[in-house]
N, C-alpha and C positions, 0 to 999 in steps of 0.2 A: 531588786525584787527577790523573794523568796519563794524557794520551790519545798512542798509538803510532797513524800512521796509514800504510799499508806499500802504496805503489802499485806493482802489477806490469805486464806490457804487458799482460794480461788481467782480471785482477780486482784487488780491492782487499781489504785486511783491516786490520780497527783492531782495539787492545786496550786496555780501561783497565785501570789498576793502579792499586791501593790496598797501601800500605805495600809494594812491590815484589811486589805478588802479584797475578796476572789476576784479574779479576773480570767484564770479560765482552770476549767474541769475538764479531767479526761479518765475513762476506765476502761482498761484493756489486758488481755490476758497474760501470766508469766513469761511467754516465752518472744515479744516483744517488747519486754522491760528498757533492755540496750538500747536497740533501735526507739525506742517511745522519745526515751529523755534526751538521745541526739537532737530528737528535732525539737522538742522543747528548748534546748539550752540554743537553737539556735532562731528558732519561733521570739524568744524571749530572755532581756541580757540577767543570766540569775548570779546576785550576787551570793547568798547562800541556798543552803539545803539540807531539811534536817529528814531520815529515814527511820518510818517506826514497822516493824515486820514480825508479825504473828505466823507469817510462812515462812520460809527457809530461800533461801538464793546460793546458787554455786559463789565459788571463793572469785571465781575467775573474774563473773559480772562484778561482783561486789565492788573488787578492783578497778574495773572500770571506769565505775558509777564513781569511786572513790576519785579519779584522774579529772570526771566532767565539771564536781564542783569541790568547793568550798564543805565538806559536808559532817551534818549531827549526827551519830548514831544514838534512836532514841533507845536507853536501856537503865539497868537501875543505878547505875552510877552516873546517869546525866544529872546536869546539876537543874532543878525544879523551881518552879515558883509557889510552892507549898510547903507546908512543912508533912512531912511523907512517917507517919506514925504506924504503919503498916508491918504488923510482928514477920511477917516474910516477904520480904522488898524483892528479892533477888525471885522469886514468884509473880509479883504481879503484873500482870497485862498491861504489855506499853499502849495498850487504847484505852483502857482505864485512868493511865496515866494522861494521857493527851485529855480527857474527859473534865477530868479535875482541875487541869491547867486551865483548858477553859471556863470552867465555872469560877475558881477563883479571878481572869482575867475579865469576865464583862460583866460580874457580880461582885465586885469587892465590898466587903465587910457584910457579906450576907450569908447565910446557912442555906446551902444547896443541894439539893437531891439531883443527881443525875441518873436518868431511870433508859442504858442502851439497850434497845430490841430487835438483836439483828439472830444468831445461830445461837446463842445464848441471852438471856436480858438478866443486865448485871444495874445492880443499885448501887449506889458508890455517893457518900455521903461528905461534903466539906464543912466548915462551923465557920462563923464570921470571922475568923481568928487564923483562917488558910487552915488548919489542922486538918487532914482527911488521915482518917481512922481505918479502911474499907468499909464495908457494906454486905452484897448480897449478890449469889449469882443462880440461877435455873434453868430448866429447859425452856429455848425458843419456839416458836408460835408452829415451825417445820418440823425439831424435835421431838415435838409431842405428839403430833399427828403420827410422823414412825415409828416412837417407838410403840403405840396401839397397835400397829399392823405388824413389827417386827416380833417383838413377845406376846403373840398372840398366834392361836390358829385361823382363828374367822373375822378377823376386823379386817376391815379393809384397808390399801393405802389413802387417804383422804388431802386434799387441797385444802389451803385457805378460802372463805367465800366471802363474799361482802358484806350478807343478812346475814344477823345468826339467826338459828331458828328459834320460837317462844319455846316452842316444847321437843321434847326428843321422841317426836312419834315414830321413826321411825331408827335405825341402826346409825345409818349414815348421817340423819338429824343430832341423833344421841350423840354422834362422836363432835360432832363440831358444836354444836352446846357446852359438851362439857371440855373440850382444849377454848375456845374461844371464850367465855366467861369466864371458866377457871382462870385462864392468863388475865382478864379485865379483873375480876375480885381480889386477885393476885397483887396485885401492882393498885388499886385502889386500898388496899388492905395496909401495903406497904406504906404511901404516903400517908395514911391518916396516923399509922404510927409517928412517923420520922413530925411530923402537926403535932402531936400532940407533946412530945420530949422539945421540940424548936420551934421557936417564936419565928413568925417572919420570915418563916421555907418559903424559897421559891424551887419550882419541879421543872425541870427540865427533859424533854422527852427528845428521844434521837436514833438513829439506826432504821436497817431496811422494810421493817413492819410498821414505820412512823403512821405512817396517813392511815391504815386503818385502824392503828390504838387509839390517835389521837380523837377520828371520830366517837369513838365508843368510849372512852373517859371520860369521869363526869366532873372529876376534879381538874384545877385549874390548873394547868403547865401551859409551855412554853415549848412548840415545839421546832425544833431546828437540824435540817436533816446534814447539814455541814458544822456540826459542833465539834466534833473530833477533826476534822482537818485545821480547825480554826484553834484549836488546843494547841495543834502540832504546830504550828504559825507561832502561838503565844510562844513554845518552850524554845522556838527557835530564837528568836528576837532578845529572849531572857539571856540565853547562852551565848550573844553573840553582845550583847551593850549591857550586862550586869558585871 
């Protein structure tokens, strides 16, 4: 079995897989990292383990973690299952990276948009040929609501809500109209480009704002809120039998 373990700047999430299929999830905070995947490794016999981390970890755990398994470190010199045309590699986001793995892995020879909407929503674009080129990155659906109230004297802090409203009668109306449509025009704007340069897009939509993008798009995706652990899974597998 193989263990995904996905460090954010806030929490953490592992998945193992068995024949490429989840079998169990877990998210819990940094500073039960150690103790997490003791009892995974003993929960579960892991033959590998590949780590992708946006957050930082002391050297000491790293070590550890390094001692429990067999283990990837995903970064720009892992070897891909894409062909990675990206003018600064040594920059790009190992979950972008995980992204694209995916999309090349359960869409072979097809042109894929993967559109993540989590603290940022990043577009990242592959061609039926594995080629990914990058894409597109902006403020997330939280982002935007702060920075209204942060560079501002009288806007208030504002939540996500579930209706948007028709019209912006009111301040608080006005602010969630225009972050929530702007992000929906946004990202329908986006795919009808990437439609109209590629034959045969399929969109893929993922990350922690999934269910209510996915209700309010009107275009057609595909959404899958474990694409990026299922990426990490792919590169793992690549790197372990290529």
């Amino acid at each position: 079995m193989n263990l995904v373990i996905d460090i954010g700047n806030t929490q953490i999430k592992t998945a193992v897989f068995k024949d490429d299929i989840i079998i169990d999830i877990e998210i819990f905070s940094k500073k039960d990292l150690y103790n997490r995947l003791v009892n995974i490794s003993v929960k579960h016999i892991i033959s590998h383990a590949i780590l992708s981390s946006v957050g930082k970890i002391d050297d000491s755990t790293f070590k550890k973690i390094q001692n429990l398994f067999h283990l990837v470190v995903l970064n720009a010199n892992t070897k891909l299952p894409f062909n990675n045309k990206y003018q600064t590699p040594q920059t790009l986001g190992v979950d972008r990276i995980a992204l694209i793995a995916a999309a090349v892995n359960q869409y072979p020879n097809t042109n894929v948009l993967v559109i993540d909407a989590g603290s940022c929503i990043t577009y990242d674009f592959v061609d039926d040929k594995k080629n990914y080129f990058g894409g597109a990155i902006s403020p997330g659906i939280v982002m935007r609501y702060k920075a209204l109230n942060f560079y501002t004297a009288n806007l208030p802090q504002l939540s996500i809500i579930e209706t948007i409203p028709d019209k912006g009668t009111s301040t608080e109306k006005a602010i969630h109209l225009g972050v929530l449509k702007g992000i929906i025009f946004e990202i329908e704007g986006v795919i009808r480009q990437y439609k109209a340069e590629n034959q045969k897009l399929t969109v893929i939509l993922t990350g922690g704002d999934i269910i209510f993008l996915a209700r309010n798009i009107k275009s057609t995706i595909f959404a899958n809120p474990n694409f990026l652990l299922e990426g990490l899974d792919s590169i793992l597998t690549y790197n372990i039998y290529e």
